[in-house]
DRENTOR-849684 format. One record per residue (C-alpha): x, y, z. Coordinates in steps of 0.05 Angstrom, whole numbers, padded with zeros to 5 digits. Layout:
<px->X	py->Y	pz->Z>
...
END
This chain:
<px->03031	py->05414	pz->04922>
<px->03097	py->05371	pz->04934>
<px->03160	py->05361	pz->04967>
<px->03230	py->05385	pz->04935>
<px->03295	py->05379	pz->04955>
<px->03370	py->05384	pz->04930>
<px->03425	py->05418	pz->04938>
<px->03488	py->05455	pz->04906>
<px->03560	py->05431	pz->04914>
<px->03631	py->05471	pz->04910>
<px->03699	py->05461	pz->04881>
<px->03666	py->05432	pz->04815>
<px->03637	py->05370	pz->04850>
<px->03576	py->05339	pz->04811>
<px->03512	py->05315	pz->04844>
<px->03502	py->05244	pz->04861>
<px->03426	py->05222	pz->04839>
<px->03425	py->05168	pz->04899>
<px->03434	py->05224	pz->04944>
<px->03373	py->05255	pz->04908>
<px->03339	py->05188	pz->04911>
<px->03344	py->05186	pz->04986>
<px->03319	py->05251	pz->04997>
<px->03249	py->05240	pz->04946>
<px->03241	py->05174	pz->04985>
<px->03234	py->05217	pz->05051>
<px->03183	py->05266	pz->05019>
<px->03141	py->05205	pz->04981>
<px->03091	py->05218	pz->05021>
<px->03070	py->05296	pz->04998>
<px->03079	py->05280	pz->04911>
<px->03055	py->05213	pz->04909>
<px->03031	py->05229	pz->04824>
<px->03110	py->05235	pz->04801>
<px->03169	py->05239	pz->04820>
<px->03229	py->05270	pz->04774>
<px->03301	py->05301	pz->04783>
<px->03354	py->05332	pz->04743>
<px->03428	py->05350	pz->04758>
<px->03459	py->05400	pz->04719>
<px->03535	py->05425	pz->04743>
<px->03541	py->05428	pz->04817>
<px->03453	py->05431	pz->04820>
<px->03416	py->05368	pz->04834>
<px->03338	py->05388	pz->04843>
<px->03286	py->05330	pz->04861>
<px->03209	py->05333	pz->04872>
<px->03149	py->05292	pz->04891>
<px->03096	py->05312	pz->04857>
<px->03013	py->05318	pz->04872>
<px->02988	py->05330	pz->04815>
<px->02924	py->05388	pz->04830>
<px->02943	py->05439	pz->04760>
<px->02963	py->05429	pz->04692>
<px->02963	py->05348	pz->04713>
<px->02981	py->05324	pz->04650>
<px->03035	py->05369	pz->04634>
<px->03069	py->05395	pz->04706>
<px->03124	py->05341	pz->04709>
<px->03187	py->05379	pz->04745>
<px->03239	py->05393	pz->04754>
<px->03226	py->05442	pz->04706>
<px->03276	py->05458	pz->04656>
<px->03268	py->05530	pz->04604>
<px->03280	py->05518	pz->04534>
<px->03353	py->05549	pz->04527>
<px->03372	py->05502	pz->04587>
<px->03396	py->05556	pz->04629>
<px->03344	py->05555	pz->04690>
<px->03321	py->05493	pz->04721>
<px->03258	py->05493	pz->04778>
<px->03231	py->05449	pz->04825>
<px->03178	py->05480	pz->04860>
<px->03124	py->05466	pz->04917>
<px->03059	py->05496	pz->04927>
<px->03012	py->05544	pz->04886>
<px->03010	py->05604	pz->04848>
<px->02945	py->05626	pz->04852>
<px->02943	py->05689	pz->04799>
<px->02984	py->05639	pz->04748>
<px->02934	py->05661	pz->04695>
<px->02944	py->05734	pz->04697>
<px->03018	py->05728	pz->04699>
<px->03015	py->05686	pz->04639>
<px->02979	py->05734	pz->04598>
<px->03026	py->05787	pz->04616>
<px->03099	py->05732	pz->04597>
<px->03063	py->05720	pz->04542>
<px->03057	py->05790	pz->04514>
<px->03124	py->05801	pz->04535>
<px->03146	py->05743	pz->04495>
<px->03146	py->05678	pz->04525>
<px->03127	py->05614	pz->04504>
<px->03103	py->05568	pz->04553>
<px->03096	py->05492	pz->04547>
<px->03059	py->05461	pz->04603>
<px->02985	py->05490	pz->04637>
<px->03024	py->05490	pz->04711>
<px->03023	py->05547	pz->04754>
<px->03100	py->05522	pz->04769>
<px->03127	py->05543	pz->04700>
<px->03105	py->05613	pz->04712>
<px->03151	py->05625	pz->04767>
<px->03210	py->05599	pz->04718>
<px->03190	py->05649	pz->04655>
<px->03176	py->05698	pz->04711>
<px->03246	py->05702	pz->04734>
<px->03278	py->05700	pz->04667>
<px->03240	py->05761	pz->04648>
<px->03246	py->05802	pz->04719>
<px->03303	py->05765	pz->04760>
<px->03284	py->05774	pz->04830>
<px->03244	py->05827	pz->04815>
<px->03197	py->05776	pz->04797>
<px->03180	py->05748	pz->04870>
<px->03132	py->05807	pz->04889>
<px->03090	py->05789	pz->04830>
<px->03068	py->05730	pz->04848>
<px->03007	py->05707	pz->04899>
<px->03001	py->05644	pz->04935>
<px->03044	py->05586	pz->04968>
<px->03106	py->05569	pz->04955>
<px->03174	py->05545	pz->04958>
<px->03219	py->05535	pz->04907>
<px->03287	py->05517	pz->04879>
<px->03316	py->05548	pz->04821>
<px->03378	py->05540	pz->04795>
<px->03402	py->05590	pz->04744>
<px->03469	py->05561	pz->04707>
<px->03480	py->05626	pz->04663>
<px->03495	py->05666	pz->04734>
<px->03520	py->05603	pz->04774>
<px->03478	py->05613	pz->04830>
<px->03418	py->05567	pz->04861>
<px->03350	py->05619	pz->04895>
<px->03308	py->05585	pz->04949>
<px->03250	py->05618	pz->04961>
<px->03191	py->05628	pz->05008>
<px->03118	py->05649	pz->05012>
<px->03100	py->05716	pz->05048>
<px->03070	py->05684	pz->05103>
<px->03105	py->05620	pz->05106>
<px->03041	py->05578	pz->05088>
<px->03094	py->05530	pz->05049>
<px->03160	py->05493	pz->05085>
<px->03227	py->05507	pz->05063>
<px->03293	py->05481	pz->05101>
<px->03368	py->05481	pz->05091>
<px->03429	py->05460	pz->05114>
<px->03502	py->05473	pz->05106>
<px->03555	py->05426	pz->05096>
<px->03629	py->05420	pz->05080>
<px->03621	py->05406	pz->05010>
<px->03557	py->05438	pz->04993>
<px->03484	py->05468	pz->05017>
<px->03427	py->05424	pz->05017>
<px->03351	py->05440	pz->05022>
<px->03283	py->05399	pz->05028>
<px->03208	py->05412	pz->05041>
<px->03219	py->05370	pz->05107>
<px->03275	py->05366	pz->05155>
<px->03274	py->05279	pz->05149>
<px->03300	py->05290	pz->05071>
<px->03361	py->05325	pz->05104>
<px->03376	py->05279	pz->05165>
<px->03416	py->05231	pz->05111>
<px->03469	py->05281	pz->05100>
<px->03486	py->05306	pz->05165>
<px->03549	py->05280	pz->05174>
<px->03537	py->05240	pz->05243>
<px->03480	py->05243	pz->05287>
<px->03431	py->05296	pz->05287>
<px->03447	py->05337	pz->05352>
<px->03398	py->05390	pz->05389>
<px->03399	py->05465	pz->05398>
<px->03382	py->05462	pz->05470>
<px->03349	py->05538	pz->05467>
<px->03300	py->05500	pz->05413>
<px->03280	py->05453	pz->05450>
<px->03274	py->05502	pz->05511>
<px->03222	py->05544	pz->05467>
<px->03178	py->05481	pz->05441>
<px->03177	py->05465	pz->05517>
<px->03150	py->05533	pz->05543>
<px->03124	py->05572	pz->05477>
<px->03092	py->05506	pz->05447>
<px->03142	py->05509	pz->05385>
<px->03213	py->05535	pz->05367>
<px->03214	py->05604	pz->05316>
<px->03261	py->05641	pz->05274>
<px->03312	py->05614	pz->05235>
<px->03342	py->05548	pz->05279>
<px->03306	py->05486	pz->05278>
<px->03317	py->05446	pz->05335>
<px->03372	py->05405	pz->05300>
<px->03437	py->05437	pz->05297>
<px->03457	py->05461	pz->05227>
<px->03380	py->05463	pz->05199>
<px->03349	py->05523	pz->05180>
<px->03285	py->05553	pz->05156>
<px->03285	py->05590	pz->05098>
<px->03241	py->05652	pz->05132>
<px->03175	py->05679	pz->05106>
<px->03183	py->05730	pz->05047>
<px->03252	py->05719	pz->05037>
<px->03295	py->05686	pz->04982>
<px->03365	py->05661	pz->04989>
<px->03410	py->05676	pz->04930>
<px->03469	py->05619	pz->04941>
<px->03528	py->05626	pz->04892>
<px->03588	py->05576	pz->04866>
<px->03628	py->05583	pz->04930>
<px->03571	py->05573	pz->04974>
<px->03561	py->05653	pz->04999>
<px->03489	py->05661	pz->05019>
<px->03457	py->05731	pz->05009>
<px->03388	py->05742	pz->05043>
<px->03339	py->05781	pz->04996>
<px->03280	py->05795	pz->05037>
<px->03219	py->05822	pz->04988>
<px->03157	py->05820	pz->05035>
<px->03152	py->05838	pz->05098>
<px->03082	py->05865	pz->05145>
<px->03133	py->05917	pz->05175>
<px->03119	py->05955	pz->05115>
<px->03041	py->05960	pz->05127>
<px->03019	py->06028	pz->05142>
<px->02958	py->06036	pz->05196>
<px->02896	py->06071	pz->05156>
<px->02844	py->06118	pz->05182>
<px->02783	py->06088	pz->05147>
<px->02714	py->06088	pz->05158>
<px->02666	py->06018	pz->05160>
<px->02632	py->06020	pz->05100>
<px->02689	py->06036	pz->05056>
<px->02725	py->05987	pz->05097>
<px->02673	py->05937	pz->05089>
<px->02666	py->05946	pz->05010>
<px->02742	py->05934	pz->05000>
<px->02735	py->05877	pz->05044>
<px->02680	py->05846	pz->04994>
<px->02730	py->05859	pz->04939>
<px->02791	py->05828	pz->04973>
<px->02756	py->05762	pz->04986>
<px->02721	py->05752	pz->04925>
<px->02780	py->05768	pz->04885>
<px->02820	py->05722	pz->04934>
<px->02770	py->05669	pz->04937>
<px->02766	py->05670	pz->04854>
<px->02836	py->05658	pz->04848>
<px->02847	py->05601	pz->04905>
<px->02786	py->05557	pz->04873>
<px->02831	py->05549	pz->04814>
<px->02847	py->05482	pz->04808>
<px->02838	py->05417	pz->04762>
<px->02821	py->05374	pz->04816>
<px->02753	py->05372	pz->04866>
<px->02767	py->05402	pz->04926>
<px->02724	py->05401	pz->04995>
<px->02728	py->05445	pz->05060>
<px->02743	py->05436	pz->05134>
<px->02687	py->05462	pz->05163>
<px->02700	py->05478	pz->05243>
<px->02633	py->05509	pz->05267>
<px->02667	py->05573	pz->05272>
<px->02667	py->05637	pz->05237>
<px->02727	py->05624	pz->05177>
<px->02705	py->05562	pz->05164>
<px->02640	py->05597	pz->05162>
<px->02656	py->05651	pz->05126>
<px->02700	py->05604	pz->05076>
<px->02637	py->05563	pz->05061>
<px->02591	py->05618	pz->05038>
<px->02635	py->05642	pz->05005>
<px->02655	py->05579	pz->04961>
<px->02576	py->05571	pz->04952>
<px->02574	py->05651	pz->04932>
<px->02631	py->05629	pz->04878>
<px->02585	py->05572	pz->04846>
<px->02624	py->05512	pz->04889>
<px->02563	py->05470	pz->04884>
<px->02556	py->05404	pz->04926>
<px->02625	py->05407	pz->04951>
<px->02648	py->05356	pz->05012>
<px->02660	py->05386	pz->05079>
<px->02687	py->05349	pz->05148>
<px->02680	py->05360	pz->05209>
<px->02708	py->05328	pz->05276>
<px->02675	py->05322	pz->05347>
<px->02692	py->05274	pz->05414>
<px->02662	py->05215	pz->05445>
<px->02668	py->05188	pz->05510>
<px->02690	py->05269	pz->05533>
<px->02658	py->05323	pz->05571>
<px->02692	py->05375	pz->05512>
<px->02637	py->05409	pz->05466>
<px->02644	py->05401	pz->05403>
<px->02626	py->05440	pz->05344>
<px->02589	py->05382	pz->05302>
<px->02520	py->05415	pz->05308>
<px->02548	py->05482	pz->05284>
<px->02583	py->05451	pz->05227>
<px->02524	py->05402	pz->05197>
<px->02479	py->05470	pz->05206>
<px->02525	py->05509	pz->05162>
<px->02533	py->05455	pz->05113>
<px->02467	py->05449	pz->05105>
<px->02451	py->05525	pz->05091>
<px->02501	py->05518	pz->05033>
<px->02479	py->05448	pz->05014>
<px->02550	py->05410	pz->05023>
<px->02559	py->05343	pz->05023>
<px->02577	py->05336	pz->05100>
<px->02615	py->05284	pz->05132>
<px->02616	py->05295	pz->05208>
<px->02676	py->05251	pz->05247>
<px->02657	py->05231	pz->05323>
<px->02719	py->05202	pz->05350>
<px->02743	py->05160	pz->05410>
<px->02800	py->05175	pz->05448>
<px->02837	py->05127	pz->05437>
<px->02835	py->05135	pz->05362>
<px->02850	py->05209	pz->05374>
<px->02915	py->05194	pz->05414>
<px->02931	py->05139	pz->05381>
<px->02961	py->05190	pz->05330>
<px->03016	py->05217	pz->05366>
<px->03072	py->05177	pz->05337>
<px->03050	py->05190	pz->05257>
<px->03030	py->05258	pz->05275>
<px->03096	py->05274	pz->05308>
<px->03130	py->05234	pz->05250>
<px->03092	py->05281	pz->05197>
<px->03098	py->05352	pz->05250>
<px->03182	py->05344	pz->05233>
<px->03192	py->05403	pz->05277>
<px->03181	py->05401	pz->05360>
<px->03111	py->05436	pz->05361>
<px->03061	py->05413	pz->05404>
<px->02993	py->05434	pz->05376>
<px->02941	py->05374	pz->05404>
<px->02899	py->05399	pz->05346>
<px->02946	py->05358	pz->05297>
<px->02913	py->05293	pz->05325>
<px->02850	py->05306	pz->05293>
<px->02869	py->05345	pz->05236>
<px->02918	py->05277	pz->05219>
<px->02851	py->05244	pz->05222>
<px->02816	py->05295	pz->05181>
<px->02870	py->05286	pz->05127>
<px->02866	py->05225	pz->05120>
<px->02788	py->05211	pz->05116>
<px->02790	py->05280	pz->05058>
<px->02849	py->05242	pz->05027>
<px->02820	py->05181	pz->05019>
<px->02768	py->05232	pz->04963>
<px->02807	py->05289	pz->04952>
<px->02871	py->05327	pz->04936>
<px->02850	py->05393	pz->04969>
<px->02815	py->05429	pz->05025>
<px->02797	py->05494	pz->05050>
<px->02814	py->05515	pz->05110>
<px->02799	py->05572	pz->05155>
<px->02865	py->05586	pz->05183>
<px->02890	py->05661	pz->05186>
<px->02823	py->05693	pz->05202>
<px->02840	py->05711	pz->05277>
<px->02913	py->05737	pz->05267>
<px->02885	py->05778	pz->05208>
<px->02828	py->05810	pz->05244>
<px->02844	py->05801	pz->05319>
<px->02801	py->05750	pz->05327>
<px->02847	py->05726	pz->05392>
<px->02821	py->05751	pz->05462>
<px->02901	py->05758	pz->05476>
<px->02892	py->05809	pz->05428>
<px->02847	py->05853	pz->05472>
<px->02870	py->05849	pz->05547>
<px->02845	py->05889	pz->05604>
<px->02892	py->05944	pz->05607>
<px->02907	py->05925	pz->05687>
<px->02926	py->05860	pz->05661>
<px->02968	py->05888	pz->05603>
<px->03003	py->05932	pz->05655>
<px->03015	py->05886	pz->05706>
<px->03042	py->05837	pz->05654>
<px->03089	py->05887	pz->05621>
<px->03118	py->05910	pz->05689>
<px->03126	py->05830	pz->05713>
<px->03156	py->05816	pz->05632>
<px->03184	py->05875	pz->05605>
<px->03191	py->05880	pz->05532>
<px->03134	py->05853	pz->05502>
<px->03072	py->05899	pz->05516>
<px->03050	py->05850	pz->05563>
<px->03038	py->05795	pz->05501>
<px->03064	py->05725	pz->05514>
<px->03092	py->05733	pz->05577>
<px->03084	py->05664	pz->05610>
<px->03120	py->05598	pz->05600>
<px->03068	py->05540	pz->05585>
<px->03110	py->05497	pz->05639>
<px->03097	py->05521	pz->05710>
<px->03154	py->05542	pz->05747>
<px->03160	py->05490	pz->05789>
<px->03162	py->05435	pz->05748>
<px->03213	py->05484	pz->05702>
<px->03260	py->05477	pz->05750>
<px->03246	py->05398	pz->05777>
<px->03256	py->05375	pz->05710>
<px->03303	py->05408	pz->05666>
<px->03372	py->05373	pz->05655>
<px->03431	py->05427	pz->05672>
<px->03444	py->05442	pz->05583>
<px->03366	py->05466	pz->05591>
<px->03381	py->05495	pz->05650>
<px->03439	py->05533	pz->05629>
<px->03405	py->05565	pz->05565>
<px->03427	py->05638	pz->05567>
<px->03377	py->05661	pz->05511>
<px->03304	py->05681	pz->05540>
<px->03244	py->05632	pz->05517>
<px->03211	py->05699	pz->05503>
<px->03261	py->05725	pz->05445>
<px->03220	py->05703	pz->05386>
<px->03166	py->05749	pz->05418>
<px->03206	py->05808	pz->05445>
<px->03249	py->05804	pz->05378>
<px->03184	py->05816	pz->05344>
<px->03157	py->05862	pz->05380>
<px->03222	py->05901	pz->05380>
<px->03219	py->05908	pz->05306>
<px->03144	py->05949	pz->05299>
<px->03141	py->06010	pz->05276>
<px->03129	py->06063	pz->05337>
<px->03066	py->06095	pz->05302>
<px->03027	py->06010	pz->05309>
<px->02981	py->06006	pz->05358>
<px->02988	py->05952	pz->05417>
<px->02932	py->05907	pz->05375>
<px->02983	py->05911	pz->05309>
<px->03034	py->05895	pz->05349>
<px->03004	py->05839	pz->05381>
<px->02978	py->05817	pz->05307>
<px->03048	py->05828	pz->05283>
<px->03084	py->05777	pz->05335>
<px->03040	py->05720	pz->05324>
<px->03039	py->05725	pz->05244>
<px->03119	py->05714	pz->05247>
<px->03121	py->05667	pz->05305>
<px->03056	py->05627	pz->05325>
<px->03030	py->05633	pz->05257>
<px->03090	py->05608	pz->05205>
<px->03127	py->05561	pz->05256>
<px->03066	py->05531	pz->05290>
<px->02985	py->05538	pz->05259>
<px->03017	py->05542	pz->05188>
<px->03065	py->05469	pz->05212>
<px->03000	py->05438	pz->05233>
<px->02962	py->05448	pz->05165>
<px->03015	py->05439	pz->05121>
<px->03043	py->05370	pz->05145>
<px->02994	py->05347	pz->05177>
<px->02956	py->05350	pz->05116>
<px->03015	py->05330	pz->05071>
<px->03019	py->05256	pz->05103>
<px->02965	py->05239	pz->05067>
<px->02975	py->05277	pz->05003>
<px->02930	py->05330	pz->05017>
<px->02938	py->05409	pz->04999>
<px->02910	py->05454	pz->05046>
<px->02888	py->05527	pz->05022>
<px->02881	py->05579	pz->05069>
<px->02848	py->05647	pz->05040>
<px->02851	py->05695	pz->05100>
<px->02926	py->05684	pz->05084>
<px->02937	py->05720	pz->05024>
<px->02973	py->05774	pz->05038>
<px->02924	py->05832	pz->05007>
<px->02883	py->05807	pz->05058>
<px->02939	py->05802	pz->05110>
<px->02952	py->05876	pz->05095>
<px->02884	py->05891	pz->05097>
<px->02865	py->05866	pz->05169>
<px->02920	py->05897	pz->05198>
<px->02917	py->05959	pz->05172>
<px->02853	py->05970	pz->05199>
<px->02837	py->06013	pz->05256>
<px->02829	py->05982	pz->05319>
<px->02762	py->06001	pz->05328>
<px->02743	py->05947	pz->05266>
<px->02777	py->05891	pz->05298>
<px->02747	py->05901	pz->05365>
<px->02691	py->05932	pz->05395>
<px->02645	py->05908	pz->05456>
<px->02698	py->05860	pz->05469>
<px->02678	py->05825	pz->05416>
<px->02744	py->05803	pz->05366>
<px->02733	py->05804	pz->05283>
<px->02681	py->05857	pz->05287>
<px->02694	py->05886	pz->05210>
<px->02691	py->05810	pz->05185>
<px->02632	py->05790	pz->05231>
<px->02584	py->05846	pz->05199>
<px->02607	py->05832	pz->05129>
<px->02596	py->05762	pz->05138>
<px->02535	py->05766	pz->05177>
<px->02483	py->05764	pz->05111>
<px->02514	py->05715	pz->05083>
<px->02517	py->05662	pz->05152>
<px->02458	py->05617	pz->05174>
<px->02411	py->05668	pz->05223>
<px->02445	py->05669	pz->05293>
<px->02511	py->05636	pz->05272>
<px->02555	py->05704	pz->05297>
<px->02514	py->05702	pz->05361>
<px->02557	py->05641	pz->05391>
<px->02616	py->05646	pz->05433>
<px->02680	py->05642	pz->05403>
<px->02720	py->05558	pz->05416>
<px->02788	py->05540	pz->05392>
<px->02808	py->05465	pz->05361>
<px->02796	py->05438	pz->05436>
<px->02828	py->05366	pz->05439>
<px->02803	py->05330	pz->05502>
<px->02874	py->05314	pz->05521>
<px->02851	py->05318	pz->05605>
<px->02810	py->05258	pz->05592>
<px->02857	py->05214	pz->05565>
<px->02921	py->05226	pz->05608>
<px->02882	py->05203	pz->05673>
<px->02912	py->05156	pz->05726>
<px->02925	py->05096	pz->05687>
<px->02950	py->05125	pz->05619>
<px->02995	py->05182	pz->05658>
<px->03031	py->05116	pz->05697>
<px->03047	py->05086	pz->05639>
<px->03082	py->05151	pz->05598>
<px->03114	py->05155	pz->05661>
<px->03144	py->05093	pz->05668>
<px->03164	py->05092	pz->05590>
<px->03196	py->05168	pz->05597>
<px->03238	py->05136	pz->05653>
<px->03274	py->05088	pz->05598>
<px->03276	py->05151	pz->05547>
<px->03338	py->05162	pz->05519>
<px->03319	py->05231	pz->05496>
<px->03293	py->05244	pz->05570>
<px->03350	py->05213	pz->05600>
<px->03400	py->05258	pz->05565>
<px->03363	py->05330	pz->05576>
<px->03324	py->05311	pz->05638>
<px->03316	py->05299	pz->05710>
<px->03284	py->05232	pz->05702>
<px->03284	py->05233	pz->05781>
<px->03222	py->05288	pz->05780>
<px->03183	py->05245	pz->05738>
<px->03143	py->05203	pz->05797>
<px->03128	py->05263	pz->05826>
<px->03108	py->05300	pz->05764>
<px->03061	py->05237	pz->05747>
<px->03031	py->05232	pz->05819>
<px->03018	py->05303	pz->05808>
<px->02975	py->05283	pz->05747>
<px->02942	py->05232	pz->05773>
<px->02917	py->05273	pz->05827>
<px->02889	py->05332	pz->05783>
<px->02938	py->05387	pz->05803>
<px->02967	py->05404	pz->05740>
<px->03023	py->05375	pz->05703>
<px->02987	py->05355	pz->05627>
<px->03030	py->05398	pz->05595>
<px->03090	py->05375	pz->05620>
<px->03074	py->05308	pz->05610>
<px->03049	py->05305	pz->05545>
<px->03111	py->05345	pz->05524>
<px->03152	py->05296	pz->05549>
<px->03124	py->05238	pz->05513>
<px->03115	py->05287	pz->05452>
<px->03194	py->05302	pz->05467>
<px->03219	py->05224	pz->05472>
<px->03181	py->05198	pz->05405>
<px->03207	py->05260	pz->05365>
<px->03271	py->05240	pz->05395>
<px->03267	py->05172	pz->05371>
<px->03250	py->05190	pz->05306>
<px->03290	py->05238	pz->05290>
<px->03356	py->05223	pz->05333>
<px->03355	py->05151	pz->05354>
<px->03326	py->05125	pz->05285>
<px->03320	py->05179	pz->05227>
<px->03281	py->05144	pz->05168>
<px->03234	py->05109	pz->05227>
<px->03159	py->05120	pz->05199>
<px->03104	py->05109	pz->05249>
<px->03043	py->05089	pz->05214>
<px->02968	py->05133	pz->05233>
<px->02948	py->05086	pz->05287>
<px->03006	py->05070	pz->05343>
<px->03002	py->05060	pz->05415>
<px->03041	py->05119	pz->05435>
<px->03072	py->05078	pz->05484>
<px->03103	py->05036	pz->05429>
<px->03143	py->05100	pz->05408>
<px->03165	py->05123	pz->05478>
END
């Protein structure tokens, strides 16, 4: 796991290595171990290395022995051992025990035939001097980050949109239909950031960038090309048991202890027995819960499972203020606009699994697999009503997250003016299914391009990445993303109950009664925190915003507070706000500003 970055010049221009400098000095914080880069022609490559495989030998960037192809790469390759056996045979000699230098022998012996081959998470950089062309490329799923920009003079890329701010030629500006989205979707999707000119390099594809700077999209994966099954339970259930041992086999594959982030629910569940079933031993697992809140928490669930498998269990009860006192570092770490309130305690998960280890399970991916969501199984009244009130989208993410009233109170007139619907990451999506997918699929389908890449999968990578940690998330390899949604619907749902196929195979291996409790999400108590007092103050600080000032009605903001204070809505839009003007600052006002992990939010404002 690490953070790369680089870029490729025109017109025979040669790569400047304090550029490259810059740019590892803004990803320090995910490759703490080592740091390296190499320039060859117009190619500069950089990385920041953690150090979890082949840790004596995996410096990067990588270069092959003819000095033709050149890699710096982030991430894992899970089923590195299996391709190795098979370069090998074919010829190959390799000189390091990283899963990295597979993908560069890989690609010399298949080109990009190679990138359906491998398994895991990634993104990479490879620069291949014989052809005169540089490949970035993506994961399936988009568990790993991967951003670009393009300049006059050449095309730059990083793990992290901060490495990039340095080289925008003036201040970073906004896409206003960006920020639109974070505000009423809860993050921005598809290929614009929310800074003008930044990219994402999009799950399952590679970009194939030659000497004058042409960029050809090669897209290898996509779950378009799944195929709905008719398949009974049992068989279902035995390929299931193959999928995740295989799976789980290859993803404990590392030279480094690793622990698990055990939720109370059923992946994290499911992900425990199954590390125990794998010969894990006395691994460390965390958990988080809430003081001083009327939430439930899950920190009875979690010590009960980690018991069953005998974990080493370290359960977090937190105060408020030390939960929102994360905002700043959390935003600083998010780089995007995405406001999950589940990054505050997974920043403070990070860190206390940091201080121990390198890398963590996590459960993420189960309920987009195998419609685990209740928006995955509406009442068909509401599904109808929806899709006549929203056309377009089967009646699936139909709503704005700010009310309407406070939509219209508060937007600035470039918001205001944004032509392109909030919806079109979801109707674009849902446009693009085959006809022959069921509603479910479809549903499945929207979130695993949108919700799942460009917000759940933000949260666990870089959240965990500010503290040098490597998160690995199972239910996301893409067998098993093909698998679940495959499936008929009638083994993803039944009795209104979601995960049904994965509940009864898990169910023998779970503590007695485990499957019998109501499905929770990552609940942050963020109603009991932005009461009277704290709501004043954001107020008052969002009225000196420049952020706010520029693409808001600062005039609506009394009200909106007052509103607050007296319990009739408005936490959204307030927190998004504040979220809003410290991104803002760090990002526009004062790129290379690094909050620490415990700020006064206000501070930030």
């Amino acid at each position: 796991m690490c953070g790369i970055a680089g870029f490729i010049l025109r017109d025979g221009r040669r790569p400047e290595p304090e550029t490259l400098a810059l740019m590892c000095e803004r990803l320090s914080h995910r490759g703490p171990d080592d740091q390296g880069m190499h320039c060859a022609g117009p190619v500069g490559l950089a990385q920041t290395r953690l150090s979890i495989i082949g840790l004596a030998t995996g410096h990067q960037p990588m270069v092959s022995a003819d000095g033709q192809l050149a890699l710096a790469a982030n991430g894992e390759v899970y089923n590195y051992i299996e391709l190795n056996a098979e370069l090998r045979a074919q010829g190959r000699t390799l000189q390091t025990d990283s899963d990295s230098e597979t993908i560069l022998h890989a690609y010399a012996v298949h080109g990009l035939g190679f990138l359906p081959r491998l398994r895991g998470m990634y993104a990479f950089a490879l620069h291949d001097a014989e052809r005169d062309r540089l490949i970035l490329g993506r994961d399936r799923l988009g568990i790993k980050p991967l951003f670009y920009v393009r300049l006059p003079d050449r095309i730059a890329f990083a793990s992290e949109i901060k490495a990039l701010l340095p080289l925008l030629p003036g201040r970073p500006q906004l896409v206003p239909s960006a920020l639109r989205q974070f505000l009423q979707n809860q993050f921005a999707s598809g290929e614009q950031t929310p800074i003008a000119g930044i990219e994402r390099v999009l799950p399952g594809e590679a970009l194939v960038i030659d000497a004058e700077l042409r960029i050809e999209r090669h897209r290898y994966w996509s779950a378009l090309d799944v195929t709905p099954r008719t398949i009974g339970f049992e068989e279902a259930r035995a390929e299931l048991d193959a999928l995740m041992h295989d799976t789980m086999r290859e993803h404990m594959r590392a030279d480094v202890p690793f622990g698990l982030f055990l939720s109370g629910g059923v992946d994290s569940a499911v992900l425990a027995a199954m590390l125990h079933e794998q010969g894990a031993g006395r691994i460390k697992s965390f958990s988080v819960g809430y003081r001083g809140t009327r939430m439930a928490h899950e920190l009875d669930e979690a010590a009960r499972v980690a018991e069953h498998f005998g974990f080493d269990h370290q359960p977090l009860e937190l105060e408020l203020d030390q939960v929102f006192g994360r905002i700043p570092h959390s935003v600083w770490c998010a780089d995007e606009l995405m406001r999950d309130y589940a990054c505050l305690p997974t920043s403070i998960l990070a860190e206390t699994a940091g201080r121990e280890l390198k890398v963590v399970f996590s459960g993420e991916g189960g309920d987009e697999v195998f419609a685990g969501y209740g928006r995955y199984r509406p009442p068909p009244a509401e599904r109808w009503i929806k899709s006549i009130i929203h056309p377009g989208s089967g009646g699936f993410r139909t709503r704005g997250q700010w009310s309407g009233h406070w939509t219209k109170a508060l937007l600035g007139p470039e918001l205001r003016a944004v032509e392109t619907p909030d919806r079109a990451p979801f109707l674009r999506a849902w446009r693009e299914t085959p006809k022959h997918w069921s509603d479910m699929q479809r549903r499945q389908y929207s979130d695993l391009v949108t919700a799942l890449p460009d917000n759940l999968l933000v949260k666990t990578d870089r959240m965990l990445m500010g503290f040098a940690l490597e998160g690995r998330v199972p239910f996301l390899d893409h067998r098993i993303v093909e698998f679940g949604l495959s499936l008929p619907d009638a083994l993803k749902v039944r009795e209104h109950q979601g995960k049904w196929l994965l509940k009864r195979w898990a169910e023998p291996r779970l503590p007695p009664g485990h499957l019998d409790r109501r499905k929770r999400g990552f609940h942050v108590p963020v109603g009991d925190w932005l009461t009277a007092d704290a709501a004043a103050q954001v107020g008052a600080r969002l009225m000196n915003s420049q952020g706010v000032r520029d693409w808001f009605r600062t005039e609506s903001i009394p009200a909106l507070v007052a509103a607050r204070q007296r319990g009739r809505g408005g936490s959204r839009e307030l927190f998004g706000l504040m979220q809003f003007a410290i991104w803002h600052r760090l990002f526009i006002e004062q790129p290379g500003a690094r909050p620490t992990p415990d700020e006064d939010p206000l501070d930030w404002i």
